[in-house]
C-alpha positions, -999 to +999 in steps of 0.1 A: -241-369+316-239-337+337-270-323+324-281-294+350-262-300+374-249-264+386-231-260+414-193-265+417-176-294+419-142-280+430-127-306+416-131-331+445-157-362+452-188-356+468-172-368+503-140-343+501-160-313+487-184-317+518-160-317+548-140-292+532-172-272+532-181-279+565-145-263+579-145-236+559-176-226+574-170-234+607-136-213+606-162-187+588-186-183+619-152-188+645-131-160+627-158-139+608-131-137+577-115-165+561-090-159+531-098-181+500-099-185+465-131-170+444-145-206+434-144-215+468-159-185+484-189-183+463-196-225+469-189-218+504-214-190+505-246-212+491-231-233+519-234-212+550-259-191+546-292-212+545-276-223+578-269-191+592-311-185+579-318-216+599-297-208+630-327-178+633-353-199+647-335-215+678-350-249+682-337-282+695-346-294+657-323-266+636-295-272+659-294-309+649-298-301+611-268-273+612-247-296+635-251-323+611-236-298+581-212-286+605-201-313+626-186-292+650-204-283+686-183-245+692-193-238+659-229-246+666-232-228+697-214-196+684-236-199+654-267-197+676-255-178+705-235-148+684-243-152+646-279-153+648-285-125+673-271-092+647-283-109+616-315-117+632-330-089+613-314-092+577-330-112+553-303-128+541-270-120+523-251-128+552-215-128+539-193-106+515-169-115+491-137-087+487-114-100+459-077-095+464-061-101+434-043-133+420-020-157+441+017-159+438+023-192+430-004-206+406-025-170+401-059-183+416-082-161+422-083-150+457-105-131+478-119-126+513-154-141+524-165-125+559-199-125+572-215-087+568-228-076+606-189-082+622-167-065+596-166-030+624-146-007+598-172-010+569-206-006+594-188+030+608-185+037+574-219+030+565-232+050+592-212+079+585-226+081+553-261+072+563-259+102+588-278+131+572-257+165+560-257+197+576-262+221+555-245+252+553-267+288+544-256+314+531-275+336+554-256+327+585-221+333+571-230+367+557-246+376+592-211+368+611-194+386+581-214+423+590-212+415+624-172+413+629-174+445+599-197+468+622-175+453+653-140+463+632-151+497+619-138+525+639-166+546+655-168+578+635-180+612+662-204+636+645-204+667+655-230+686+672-245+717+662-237+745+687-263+757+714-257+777+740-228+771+760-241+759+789-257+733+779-237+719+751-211+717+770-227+693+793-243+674+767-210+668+754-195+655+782-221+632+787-225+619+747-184+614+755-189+592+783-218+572+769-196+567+735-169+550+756-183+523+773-198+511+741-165+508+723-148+493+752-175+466+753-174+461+715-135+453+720-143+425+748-169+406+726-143+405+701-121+387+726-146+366+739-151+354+699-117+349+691 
């Protein structure tokens, strides 16, 4: 009888289902991504992971317990010496599994186990949207908006009441000069903008 027991057999003996284990997860930690099917994935997952979890505490002890799962010294050390260091603060849920649809020949479930902190396009992407907002006001655009009106608006003369001719004429002049300088400066801060 089979009677709670869980986990996956894969359809192999005990020996088999174990070393096939222990290279899928040594080509895990080597390659980061490994293509597999979903059955696999998700046995190979309750696999690696309490490793990875043990490859935290770097210790002459939990290197001999994950090389005995292992079996495979570059694995080991890249485990301990890459691995550990980024997920050293995650508390677990190391890997990810992206499902890619069935496989041609017998229609298996397939997907893509990789371990979370080394896929580089999905932590951009994270932080992009982890990156607070601007915001845009109203206010500001409306300011601009008057500001390039008042500038386009042509300057409109008034006229002057008449005084004696002495003096309005000079006063003329001078209103004249002062008006021009102001437009030609107007017409420069609108070049400066553009």
């Amino acid at each position: 009888m089979r009677h709670n027991k869980k986990f996956n057999h894969l359809g192999r003996k005990a020996a088999h289902r174990k070393a096939m284990l222990a290279n899928m997860a040594s080509s895990l930690i080597a390659h980061k991504r490994i293509s597999t099917t979903v059955a696999k994935a998700k046995a190979l997952r309750m696999y690696v992971e309490p490793l990875i979890t043990k490859a935290k505490d770097d210790t002459t002890h939990s290197r001999r317990v994950v090389f005995s799962y292992l079996q495979d010294k570059e694995a080991v050390s890249e485990l301990f010496r890459e691995v550990a260091v980024k997920v050293a603060d995650r508390p677990g849920g190391y890997t990810r599994i992206l499902k890619t649809g069935n496989r041609l020949g017998d229609n298996a479930d397939m997907c893509i186990i990789e371990l979370v902190d080394f896929n580089e396009a999905m932590l951009a992407a994270t932080e992009e949207a982890a990156a607070p907002k601007k915001r845009r006001s109203r206010r500001g655009g409306a300011k601009k908006a008057t500001e390039v009106a008042a500038q386009a608006a042509p300057v409109v003369e008034t006229e002057v009441a008449e005084e004696p001719e002495a003096a309005t004429g000079t006063e003329v002049k001078a209103e004249e000069a002062t008006e021009e300088p102001k437009a030609d400066e107007s017409a420069e801060e609108e070049k400066k903008e553009e």
